[in-house]
C-alpha positions in Angstrom: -9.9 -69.8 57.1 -6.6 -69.0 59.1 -4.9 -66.1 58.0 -1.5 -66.6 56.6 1.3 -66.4 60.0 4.7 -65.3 59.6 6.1 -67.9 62.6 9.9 -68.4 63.4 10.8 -71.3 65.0 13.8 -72.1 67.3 15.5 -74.8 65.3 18.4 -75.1 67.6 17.6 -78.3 68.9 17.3 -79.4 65.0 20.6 -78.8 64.6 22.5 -80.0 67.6 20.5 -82.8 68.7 19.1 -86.2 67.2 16.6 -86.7 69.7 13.9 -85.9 71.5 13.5 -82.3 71.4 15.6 -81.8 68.4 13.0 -84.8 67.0 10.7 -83.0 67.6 11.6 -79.6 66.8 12.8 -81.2 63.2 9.6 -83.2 62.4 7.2 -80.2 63.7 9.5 -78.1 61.2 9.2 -79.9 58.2 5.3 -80.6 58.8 4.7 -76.8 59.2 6.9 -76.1 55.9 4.1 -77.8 53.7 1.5 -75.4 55.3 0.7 -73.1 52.9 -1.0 -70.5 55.8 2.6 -70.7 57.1 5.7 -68.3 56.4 8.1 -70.5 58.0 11.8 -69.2 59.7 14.3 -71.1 61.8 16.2 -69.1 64.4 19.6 -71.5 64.0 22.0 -68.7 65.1 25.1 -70.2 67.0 28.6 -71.2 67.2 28.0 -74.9 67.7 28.3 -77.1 65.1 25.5 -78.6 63.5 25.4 -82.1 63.2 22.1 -81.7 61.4 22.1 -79.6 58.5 18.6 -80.5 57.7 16.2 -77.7 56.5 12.6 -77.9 55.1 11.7 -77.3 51.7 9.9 -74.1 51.6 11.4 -72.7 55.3 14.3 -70.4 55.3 17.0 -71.5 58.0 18.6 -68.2 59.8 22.0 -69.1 60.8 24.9 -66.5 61.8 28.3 -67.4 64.2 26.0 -65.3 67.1 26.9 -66.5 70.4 24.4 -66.9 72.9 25.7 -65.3 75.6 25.3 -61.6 73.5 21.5 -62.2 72.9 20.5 -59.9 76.2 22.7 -56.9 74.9 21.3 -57.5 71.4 18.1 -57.6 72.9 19.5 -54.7 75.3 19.8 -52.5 71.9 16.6 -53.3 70.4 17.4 -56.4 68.4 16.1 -59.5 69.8 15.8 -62.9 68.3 12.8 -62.4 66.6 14.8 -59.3 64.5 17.1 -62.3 63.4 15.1 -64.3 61.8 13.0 -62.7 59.5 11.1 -60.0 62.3 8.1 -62.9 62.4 4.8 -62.1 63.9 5.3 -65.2 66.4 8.0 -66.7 67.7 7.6 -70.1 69.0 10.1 -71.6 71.9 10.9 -74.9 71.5 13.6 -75.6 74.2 14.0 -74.6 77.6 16.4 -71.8 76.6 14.6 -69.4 75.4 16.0 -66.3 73.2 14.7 -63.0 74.1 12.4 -61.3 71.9 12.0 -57.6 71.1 8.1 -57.6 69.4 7.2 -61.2 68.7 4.5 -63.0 70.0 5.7 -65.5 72.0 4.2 -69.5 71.7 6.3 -71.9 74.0 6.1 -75.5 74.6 6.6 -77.3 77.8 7.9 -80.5 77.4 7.7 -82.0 80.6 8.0 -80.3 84.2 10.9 -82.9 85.7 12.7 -80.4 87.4 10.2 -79.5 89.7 8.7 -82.7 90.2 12.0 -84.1 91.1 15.5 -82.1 92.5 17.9 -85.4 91.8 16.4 -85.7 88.2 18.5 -82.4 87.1 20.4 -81.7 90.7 19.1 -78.6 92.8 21.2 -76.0 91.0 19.9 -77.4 87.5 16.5 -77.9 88.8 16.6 -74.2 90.0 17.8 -72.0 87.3 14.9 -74.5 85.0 12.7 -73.5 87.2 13.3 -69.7 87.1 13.7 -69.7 82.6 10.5 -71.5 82.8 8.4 -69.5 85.2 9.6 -66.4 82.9 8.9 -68.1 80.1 5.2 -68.8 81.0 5.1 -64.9 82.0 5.6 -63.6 78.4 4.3 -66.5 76.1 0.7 -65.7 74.6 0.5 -69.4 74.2 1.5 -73.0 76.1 1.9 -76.0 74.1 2.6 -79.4 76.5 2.9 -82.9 74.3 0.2 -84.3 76.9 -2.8 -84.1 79.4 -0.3 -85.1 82.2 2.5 -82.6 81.4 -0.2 -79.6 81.7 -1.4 -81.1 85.0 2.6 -81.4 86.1 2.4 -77.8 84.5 -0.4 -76.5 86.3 0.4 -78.4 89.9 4.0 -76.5 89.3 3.2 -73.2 88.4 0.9 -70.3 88.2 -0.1 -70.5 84.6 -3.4 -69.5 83.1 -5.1 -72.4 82.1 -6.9 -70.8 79.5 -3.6 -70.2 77.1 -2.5 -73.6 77.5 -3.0 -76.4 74.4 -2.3 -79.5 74.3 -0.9 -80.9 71.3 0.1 -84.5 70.9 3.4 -85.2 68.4 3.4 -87.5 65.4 5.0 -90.9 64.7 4.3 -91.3 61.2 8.3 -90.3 60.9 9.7 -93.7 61.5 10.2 -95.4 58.3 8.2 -98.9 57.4 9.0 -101.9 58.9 9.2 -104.1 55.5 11.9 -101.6 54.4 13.9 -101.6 57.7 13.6 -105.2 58.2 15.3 -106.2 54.8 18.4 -105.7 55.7 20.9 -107.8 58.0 19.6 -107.9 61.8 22.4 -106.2 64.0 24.4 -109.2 65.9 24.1 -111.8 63.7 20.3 -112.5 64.9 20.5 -112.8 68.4 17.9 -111.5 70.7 18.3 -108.7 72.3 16.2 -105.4 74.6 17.3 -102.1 73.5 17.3 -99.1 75.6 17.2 -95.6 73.9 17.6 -92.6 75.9 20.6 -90.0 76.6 22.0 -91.0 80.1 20.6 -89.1 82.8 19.1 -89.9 86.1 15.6 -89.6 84.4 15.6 -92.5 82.3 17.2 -94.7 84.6 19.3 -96.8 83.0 20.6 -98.3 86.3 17.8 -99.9 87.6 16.9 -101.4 84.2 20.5 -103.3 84.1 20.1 -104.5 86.8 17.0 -105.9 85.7 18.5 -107.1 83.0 21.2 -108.9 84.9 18.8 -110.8 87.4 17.0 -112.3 83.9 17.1 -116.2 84.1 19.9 -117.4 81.8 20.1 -117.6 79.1 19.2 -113.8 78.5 19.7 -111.8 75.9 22.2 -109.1 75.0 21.4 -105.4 76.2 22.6 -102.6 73.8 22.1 -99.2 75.1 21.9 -96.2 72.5 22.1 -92.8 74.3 24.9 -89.9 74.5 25.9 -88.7 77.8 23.8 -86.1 79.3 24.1 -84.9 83.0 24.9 -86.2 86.5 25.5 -89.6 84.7 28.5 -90.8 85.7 27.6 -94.0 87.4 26.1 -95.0 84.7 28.9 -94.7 82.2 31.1 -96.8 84.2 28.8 -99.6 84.9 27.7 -99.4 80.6 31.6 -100.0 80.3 32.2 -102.4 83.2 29.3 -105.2 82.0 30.5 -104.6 78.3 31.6 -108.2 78.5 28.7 -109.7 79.6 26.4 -109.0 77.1 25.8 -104.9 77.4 26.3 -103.2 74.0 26.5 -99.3 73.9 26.3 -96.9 71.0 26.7 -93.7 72.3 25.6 -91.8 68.9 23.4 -93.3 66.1 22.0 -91.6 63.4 18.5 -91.9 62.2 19.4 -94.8 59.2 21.5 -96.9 62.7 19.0 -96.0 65.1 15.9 -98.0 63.2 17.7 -100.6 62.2 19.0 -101.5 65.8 14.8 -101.0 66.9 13.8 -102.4 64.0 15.2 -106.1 65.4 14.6 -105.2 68.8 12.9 -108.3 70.8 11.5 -105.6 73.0 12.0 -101.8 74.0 12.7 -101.2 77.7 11.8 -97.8 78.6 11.6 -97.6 82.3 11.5 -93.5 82.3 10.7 -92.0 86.0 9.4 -89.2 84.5 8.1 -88.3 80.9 6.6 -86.0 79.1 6.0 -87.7 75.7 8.1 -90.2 75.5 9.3 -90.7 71.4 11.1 -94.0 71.8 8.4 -96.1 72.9 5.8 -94.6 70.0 8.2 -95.2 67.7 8.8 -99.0 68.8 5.0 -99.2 69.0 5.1 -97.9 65.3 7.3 -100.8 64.1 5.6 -103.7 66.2 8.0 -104.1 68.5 6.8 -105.1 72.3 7.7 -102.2 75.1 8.3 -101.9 78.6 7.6 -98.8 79.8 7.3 -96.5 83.1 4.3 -96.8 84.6 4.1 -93.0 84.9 1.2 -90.6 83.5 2.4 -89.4 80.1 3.7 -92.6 79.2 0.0 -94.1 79.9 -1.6 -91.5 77.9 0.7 -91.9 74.8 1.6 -95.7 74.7 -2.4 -96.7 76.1 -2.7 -100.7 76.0 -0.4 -101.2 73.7 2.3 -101.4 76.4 3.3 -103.2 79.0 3.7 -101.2 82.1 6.0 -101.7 85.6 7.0 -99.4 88.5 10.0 -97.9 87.2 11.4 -97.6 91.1 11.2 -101.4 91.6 13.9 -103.6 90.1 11.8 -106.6 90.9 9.0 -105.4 88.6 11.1 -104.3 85.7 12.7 -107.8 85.5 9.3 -108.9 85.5 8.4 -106.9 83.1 11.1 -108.4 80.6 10.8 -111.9 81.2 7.3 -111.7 80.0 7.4 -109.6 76.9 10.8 -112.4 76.6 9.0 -115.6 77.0 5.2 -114.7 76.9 4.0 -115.1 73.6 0.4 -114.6 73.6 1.3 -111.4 75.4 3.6 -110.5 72.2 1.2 -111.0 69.5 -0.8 -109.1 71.3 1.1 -106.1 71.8 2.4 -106.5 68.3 -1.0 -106.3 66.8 -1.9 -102.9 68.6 1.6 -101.5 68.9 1.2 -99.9 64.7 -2.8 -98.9 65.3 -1.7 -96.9 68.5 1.3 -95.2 66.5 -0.9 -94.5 63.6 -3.1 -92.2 65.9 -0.2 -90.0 65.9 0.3 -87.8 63.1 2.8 -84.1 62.4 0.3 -83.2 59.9 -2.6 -82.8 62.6 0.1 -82.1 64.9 1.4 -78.9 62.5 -2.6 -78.1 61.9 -3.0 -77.6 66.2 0.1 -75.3 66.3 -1.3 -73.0 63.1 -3.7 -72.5 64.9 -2.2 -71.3 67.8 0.4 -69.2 65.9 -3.3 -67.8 65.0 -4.3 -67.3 67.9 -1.3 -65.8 69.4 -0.7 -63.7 66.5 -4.0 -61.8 66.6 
């Protein structure tokens, strides 16, 4: 029996962000609200504005106009994060900014390790100043949760963290919505094929390489539509998005949830050519509605996605149009994938997922 945790979660992401970690800071939420060995609090302090306003039945959502930027003199003073939301027994980071604490446990997930694996994935000043929140992080958190086996070996080949108080907990996919219900309505662009790319633009994802791809495809090809925000050092990519917008390139720069599934939904297949991943949402969640994926042939994406994937150097243009044309023309290879694609998905679930971290909230705690 687990002893009943007062936990405060950095809900943040939740509020600001659609996807991946705000995904997964929302779905981890609401899982953890129906736990009743759980006294769930949201740290949502800020002077964003929320584009989520989201909260769990049976959390309570702490959210004041407190900038950032005075959190180290609050904390300075004796009144850190953990004081402002509800003075929890553990205090779980989320995000790679990480609000100091004044008596909190602290429980902090890792989400990946890009940074240091790669300088030109967030530039060398980005990389840096990720590097040094992290390494402090890892210093005071009691507890390490990493998504996969591959981000603690990134983790561990990275930095000097005890193995001992690391976990790995897989996230759920049982969020995306049934495929009967999505596919009733109209299919986006009247019908016509097309491979969908999800991702915010940065150099990680690589949304370059895969147009180009794209663009070598023997005619007739379908469209590409991209959906992604900007992120960081993305600039080349924007203007090439905007410069093939007339030859079949569609992109949605923000989609809700209800557009977001509809557009996968229809998809002829997910490319997600990712160099480097810790998780990777998009690809479980196209494997969740049957929908046939190219992915990175990277570590992470190999432990989540399995055989239920097809799989292509994400460096080599050459193998990513590869890639394509067969999950475009090759139809035994598309029953296939279709067929395992839901049974891999269903492996993932936020209720076991919410069960792992109560129990490190447990452990952490005590």
């Amino acid at each position: 029996m687990v002893p009943r945790v007062r936990v405060a979660l950095d809900y943040r992401p939740a509020l600001l962000t659609r996807s991946g970690i705000g995904r997964a800071t929302r779905e981890l939420a609401r899982a953890l609200a129906a736990v009743p060995e759980v006294e769930l609090h949201l740290y949502g302090h800020g002077l964003a504005r929320a584009i989520n306003a989201e909260v769990p039945e049976g959390s309570r959502l702490h959210r004041l106009p407190v900038p950032g930027r005075s959190l180290p003199l609050l904390r300075a003073l004796g009144v850190g994060a953990d004081r402002l939301c509800g003075s929890p027994q553990v205090f779980h980071w989320i995000d790679y900014v990480q609000p100091p604490l004044a008596r909190a446990r602290a429980v902090l997930t890792v989400h990946d390790v890009a940074f240091s694996e790669d300088d030109s994935l967030h530039g060398p000043r980005g990389s840096a100043v990720l590097r040094e929140r992290t390494a402090r992080a890892l210093g005071a958190a009691t507890r390490v949760v990493v998504p996969t086996r591959a981000t603690a070996d990134a983790l561990q080949r990275h930095f000097a963290v005890d193995p001992g108080k690391v976990r790995v907990i897989p996230f759920g996919a049982d969020h995306v919505p049934g495929r009967s219900t999505l596919a009733a309505g109209p299919p986006p662009l009247r019908g016509e094929d097309y491979v969908l790319m999800i991702g915010t633009l940065e150099p990680r994802k690589n949304h370059l390489r895969l147009l180009r791809a794209w663009r070598e495809l023997e005619p007739p090809r379908p469209h590409l539509v991209v959906v992604g925000a900007p992120g960081w050092l993305c600039d080349a990519t924007v203007n090439a998005l905007r410069a093939t917008a007339r030859e079949g390139v569609r992109w949605l720069a923000h989609a809700d949830d209800a557009t977001l599934w509809r557009w996968l939904a229809h998809a002829r297949v997910l490319a997600y050519p990712s160099l480097c991943e810790g998780f990777g949402f998009p690809p479980l969640e196209a494997l969740a509605l049957g929908v046939p994926v190219l992915a990175g042939d990277t570590p992470a994406l190999r432990e989540v996605l399995g055989e239920a994937a097809v799989f292509r150097n994400p460096t080599s243009i050459d193998a990513l149009r590869d890639g394509l044309a067969v999950l475009l023309t090759d139809e035994a290879t598309r029953r296939r994938l279709q067929e395992q694609g839901p049974k891999r998905a269903a492996r993932f679930r936020w209720a076991a997922c919410a069960a792992a971290h109560v129990q490190v909230y447990a452990e952490a705690a005590a």
